[in-house]
C-alpha positions as a Markdown table, in Angstrom:
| # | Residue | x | y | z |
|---|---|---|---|---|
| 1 | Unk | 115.0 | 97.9 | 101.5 |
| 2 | Unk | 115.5 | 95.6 | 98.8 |
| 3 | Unk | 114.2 | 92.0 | 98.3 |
| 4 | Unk | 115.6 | 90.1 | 95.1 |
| 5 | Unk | 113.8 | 86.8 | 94.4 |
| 6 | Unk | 115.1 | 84.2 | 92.8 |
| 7 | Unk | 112.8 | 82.2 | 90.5 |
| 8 | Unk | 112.9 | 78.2 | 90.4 |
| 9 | Unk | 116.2 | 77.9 | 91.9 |
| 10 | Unk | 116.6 | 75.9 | 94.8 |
| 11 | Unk | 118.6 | 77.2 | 98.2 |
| 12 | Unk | 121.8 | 75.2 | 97.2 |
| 13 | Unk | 122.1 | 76.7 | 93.7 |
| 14 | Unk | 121.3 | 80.3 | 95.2 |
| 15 | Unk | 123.6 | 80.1 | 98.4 |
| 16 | Unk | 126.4 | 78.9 | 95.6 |
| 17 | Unk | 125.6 | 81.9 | 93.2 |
| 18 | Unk | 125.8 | 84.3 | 96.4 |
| 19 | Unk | 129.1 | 82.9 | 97.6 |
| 20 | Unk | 130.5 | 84.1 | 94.1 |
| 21 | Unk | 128.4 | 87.5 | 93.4 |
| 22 | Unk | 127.3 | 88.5 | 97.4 |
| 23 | Unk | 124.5 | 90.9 | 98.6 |
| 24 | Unk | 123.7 | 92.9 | 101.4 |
| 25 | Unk | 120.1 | 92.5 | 101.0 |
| 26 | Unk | 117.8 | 89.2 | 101.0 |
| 27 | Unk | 117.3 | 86.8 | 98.7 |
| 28 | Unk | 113.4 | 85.2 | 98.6 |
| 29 | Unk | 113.2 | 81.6 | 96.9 |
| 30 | Unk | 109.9 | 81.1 | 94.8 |
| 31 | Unk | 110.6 | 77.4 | 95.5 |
| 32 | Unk | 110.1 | 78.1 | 99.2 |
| 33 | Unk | 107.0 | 80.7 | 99.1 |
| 34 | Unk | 104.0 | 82.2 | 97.4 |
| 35 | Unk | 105.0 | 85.7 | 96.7 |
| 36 | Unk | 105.1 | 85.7 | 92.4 |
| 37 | Unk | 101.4 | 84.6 | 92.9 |
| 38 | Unk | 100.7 | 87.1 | 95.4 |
| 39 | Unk | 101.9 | 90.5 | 92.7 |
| 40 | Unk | 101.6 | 88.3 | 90.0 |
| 41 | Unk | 104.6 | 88.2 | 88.4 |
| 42 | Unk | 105.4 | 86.7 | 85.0 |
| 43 | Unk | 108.4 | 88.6 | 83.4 |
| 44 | Unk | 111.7 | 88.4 | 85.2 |
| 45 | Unk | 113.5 | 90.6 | 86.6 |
| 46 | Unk | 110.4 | 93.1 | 88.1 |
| 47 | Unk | 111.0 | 95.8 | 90.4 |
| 48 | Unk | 108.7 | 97.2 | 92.9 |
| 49 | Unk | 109.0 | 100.3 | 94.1 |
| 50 | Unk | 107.4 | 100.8 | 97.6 |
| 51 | Unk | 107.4 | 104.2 | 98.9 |
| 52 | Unk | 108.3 | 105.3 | 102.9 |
| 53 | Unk | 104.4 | 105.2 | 103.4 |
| 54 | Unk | 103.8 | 102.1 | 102.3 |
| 55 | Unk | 102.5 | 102.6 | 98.4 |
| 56 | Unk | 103.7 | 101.2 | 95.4 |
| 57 | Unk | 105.2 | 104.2 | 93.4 |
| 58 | Unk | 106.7 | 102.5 | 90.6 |
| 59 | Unk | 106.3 | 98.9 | 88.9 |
| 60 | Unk | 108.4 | 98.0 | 86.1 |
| 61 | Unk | 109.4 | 94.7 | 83.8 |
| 62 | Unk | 113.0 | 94.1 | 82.8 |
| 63 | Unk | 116.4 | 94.5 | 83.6 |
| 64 | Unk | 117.0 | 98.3 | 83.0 |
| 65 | Unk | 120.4 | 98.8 | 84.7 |
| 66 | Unk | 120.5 | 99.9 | 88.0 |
| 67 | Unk | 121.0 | 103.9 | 87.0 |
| 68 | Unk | 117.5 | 103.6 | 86.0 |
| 69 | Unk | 116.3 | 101.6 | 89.5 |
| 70 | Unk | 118.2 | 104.8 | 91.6 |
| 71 | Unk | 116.0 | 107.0 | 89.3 |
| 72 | Unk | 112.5 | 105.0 | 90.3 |
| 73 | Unk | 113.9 | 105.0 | 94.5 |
| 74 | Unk | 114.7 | 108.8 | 94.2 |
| 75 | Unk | 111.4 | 109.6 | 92.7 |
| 76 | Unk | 110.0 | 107.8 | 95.7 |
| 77 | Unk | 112.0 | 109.6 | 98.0 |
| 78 | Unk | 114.5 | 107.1 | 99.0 |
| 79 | Unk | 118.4 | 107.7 | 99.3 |
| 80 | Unk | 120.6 | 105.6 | 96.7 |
| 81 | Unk | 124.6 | 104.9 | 97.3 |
């Protein structure tokens, strides 16, 4: 599963934004919850890989292209289209 998150942006600007560019996964608002606090995030974009058994195989900084994402999810054993 993916989560994206969408940092200081509030709902209205992100429900615009998807409108134009949609997803088929969800979207978390920072300006609604905790989570950045929780894995303590502080560069944008981060990926987190979670494997099927619940452990964090892979955690990365920076927009790498998403070639290099279906690289981390296969190495976890996940299936990429």
């Amino acid at each position: 599963m993916i989560v994206a998150m969408s940092v200081d942006e509030d709902r209205e600007t992100v429900e615009g934004f998807l409108q134009k560019h949609a997803h088929n996964f969800p979207v978390v608002l920072t300006t609604e919850n905790e989570m950045p606090r929780a894995y303590q995030l502080g560069l944008f974009p981060t990926y987190i890989v979670i494997d099927p058994n619940g452990t964090v195989n892979t955690a990365f900084d920076g927009d790498q292209g998403f070639g290099e994402l279906r690289k981390h999810l296969a190495k976890a054993g996940m299936e990429t289209h």
